[in-house]
C-alpha positions in Angstrom: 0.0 0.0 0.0 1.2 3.4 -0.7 1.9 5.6 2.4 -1.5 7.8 1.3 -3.5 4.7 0.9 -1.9 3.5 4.6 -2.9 7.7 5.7 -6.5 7.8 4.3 -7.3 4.0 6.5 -5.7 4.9 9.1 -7.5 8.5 9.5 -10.5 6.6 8.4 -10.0 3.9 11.4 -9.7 6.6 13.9 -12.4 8.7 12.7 -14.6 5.9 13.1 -13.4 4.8 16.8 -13.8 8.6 17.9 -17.5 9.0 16.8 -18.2 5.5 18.3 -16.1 6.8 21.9 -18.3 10.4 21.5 -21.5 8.4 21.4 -20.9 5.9 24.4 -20.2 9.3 26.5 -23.4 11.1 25.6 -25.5 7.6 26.3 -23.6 7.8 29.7 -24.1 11.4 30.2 -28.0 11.4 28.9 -28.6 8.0 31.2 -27.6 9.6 34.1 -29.0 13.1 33.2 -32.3 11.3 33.4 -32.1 9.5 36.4 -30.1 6.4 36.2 -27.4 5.5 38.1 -24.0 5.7 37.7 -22.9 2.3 38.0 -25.9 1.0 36.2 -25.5 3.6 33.4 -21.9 1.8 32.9 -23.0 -1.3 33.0 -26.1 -0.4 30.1 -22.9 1.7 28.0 -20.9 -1.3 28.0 -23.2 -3.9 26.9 -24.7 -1.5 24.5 -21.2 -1.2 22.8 -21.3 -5.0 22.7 -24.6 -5.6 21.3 -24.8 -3.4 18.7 -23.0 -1.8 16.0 -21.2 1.8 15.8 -24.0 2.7 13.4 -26.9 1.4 16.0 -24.9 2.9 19.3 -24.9 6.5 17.6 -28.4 6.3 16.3 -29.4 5.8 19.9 -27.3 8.6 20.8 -28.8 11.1 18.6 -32.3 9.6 19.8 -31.4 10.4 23.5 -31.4 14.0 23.3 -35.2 14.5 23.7 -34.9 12.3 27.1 -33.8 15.0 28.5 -37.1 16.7 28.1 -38.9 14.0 29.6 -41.1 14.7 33.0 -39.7 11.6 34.9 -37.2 8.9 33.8 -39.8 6.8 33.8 -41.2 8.5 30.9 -37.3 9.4 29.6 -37.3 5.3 29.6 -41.0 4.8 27.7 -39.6 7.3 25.3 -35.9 5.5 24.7 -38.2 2.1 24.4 -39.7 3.7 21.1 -36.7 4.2 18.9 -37.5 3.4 15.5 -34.5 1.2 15.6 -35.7 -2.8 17.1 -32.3 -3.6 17.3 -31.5 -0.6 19.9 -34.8 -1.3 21.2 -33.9 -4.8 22.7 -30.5 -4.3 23.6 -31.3 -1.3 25.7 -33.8 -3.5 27.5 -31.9 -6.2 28.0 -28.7 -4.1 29.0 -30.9 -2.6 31.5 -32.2 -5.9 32.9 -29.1 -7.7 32.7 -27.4 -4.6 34.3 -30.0 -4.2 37.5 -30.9 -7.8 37.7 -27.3 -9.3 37.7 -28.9 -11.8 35.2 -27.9 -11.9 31.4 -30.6 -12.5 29.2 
């Protein structure tokens, strides 16, 4: 590979990694702004990251900022369980079970 080639992947690689770092933070920063705690917001990041793609753990990132408007993080929680995205939809319920239950499901 030419050194540009090498260049252009490697920016690309880190590019990449950075938006999927900046979207794990605001999911931990918009969990807790809402009610949930710290550890358990953590735990829910983590497995999130595992679950689902970059692509899936940014979209629910983006979706997050309304929870912030929410009355009650029970209602922030309704809310984040209506993402037009299934697959965000089940991992963030069972991230949230596994994570306050101690049980993986």
């Amino acid at each position: 590979m030419k050194r540009h080639q090498i260049a252009v992947l490697l920016s690309t690689v880190l590019f990449v990694a950075s938006c999927a770092t900046a979207a794990q933070l605001t999911l931990q920063d918009r969990f807790r702004a809402i009610g949930i705690p710290a550890g358990t917001t953590d735990c829910m990041v983590d497995e999130l990251e595992q679950r689902l793609s970059n692509e899936d753990v940014q979209d629910l990132a983006r979706y997050t900022l309304q929870l912030s408007r929410a009355d009650s993080t029970f209602v922030a929680i309704q809310s984040l369980m209506r993402i037009d995205n299934p697959r965000a939809v089940t991992a963030v319920g069972r991230s949230a079970v596994g994570c306050v239950t101690g049980f993986s499901i």
